[in-house]
N, C-alpha and C positions, 0 to 999 in steps of 0.2 A: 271760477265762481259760477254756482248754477242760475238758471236761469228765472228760477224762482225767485231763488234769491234777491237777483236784480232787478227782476219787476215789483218785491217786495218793496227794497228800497225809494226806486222810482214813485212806488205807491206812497210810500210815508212822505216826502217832498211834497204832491201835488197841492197837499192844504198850505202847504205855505206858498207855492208858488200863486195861489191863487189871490194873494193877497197883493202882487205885485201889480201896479198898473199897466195895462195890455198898450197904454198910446205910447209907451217909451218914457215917460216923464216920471219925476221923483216928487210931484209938487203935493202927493198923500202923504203928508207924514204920520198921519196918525195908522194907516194901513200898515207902513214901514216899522212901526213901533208896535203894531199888535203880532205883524210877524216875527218881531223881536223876541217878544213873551212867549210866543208859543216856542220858541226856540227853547230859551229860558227854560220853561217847564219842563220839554222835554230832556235837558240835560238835568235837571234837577230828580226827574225820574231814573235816567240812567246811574244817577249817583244813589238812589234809593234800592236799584235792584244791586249794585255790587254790596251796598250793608247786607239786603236780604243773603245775597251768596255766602258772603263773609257767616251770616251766623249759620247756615247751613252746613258749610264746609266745618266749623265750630265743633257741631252738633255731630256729623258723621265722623269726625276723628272722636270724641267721646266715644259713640256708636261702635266704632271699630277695635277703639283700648279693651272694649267689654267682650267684644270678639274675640282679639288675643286671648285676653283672661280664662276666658270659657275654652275655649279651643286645648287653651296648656292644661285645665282641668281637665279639659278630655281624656287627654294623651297619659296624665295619672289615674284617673279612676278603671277600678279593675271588674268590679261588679257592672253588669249590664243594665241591671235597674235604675242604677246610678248616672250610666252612658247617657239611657233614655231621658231622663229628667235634663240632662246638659243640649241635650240635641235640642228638643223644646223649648230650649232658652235660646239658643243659637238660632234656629233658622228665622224666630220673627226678627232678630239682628240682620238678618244675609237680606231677607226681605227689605226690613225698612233702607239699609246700607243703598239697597238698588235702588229703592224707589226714588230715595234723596239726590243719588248719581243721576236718574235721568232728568228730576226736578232741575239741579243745574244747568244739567247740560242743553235742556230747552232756553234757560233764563240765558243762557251765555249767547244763544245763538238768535235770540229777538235782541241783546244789548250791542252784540258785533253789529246786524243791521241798521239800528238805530243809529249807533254809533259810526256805521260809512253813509248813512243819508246826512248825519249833522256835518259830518267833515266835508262831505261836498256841496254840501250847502254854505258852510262856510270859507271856501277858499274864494282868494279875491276874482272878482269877476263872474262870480258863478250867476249872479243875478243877472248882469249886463246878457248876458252869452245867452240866459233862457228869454231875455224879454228878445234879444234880435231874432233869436230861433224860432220866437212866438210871432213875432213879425213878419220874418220871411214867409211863415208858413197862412198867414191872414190875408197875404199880399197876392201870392202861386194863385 
């Protein structure tokens, strides 16, 4: 994992950690319940970016049948004036095709991060372990 990466993730926790009580004690519950939400929403988002991917992906297999299509026209049409008018069809396809491909491939790579800041956010103990970490380090 780069290291970006990991300071990315680090980075998306800290508003929630911040929510947690620095004295050790659990007796905020309503702090504990606003980090909850924010939690919430953010998995809520993460299930809103795989629909977006989902109709993307949708949309570039249409995109691409059109490709086929034109491309096997290609490969029949024998006049060259003919070629031209297909080629002009085709490449604003190659174009959009790529653009869509890197659209994903950005969305995929902000929902993997999100998606390792929520899982280690939520494995048990993850809170206890940063409030003693927060301790130790208020104490030195």
């Amino acid at each position: 994992m780069s290291s970006a990466l990991a300071c990315d993730q680090c980075h998306n926790l800290l508003p929630l950690m911040a929510k947690v009580p620095q004295d050790g004690t659990f007796d905020d519950v309503e702090k504990g319940l606003e980090a909850k939400s924010e939690v919430s929403e953010e998995f809520e988002a993460l299930l809103n970016d795989y629909s977006d991917i989902k109709k993307k992906l949708s949309s570039m297999q249409a995109t691409n049948t059109e490709l086929v299509t034109s491309i096997e026209r290609f490969d029949r049409v024998v006049h060259q004036e003919e070629r031209d008018k297909l080629v002009s069809t085709v490449e604003p396809l190659v174009r959009k095709t790529r653009v869509s491909a890197q659209s994903i491939k950005t969305k995929l790579a902000e929902i993997k991060t999100s998606n390792d800041a929520y899982s280690r956010a939520a494995e048990p103990g993850a809170i206890q372990a940063a409030i003693r970490e927060n301790m130790y380090i208020y104490f030195m």
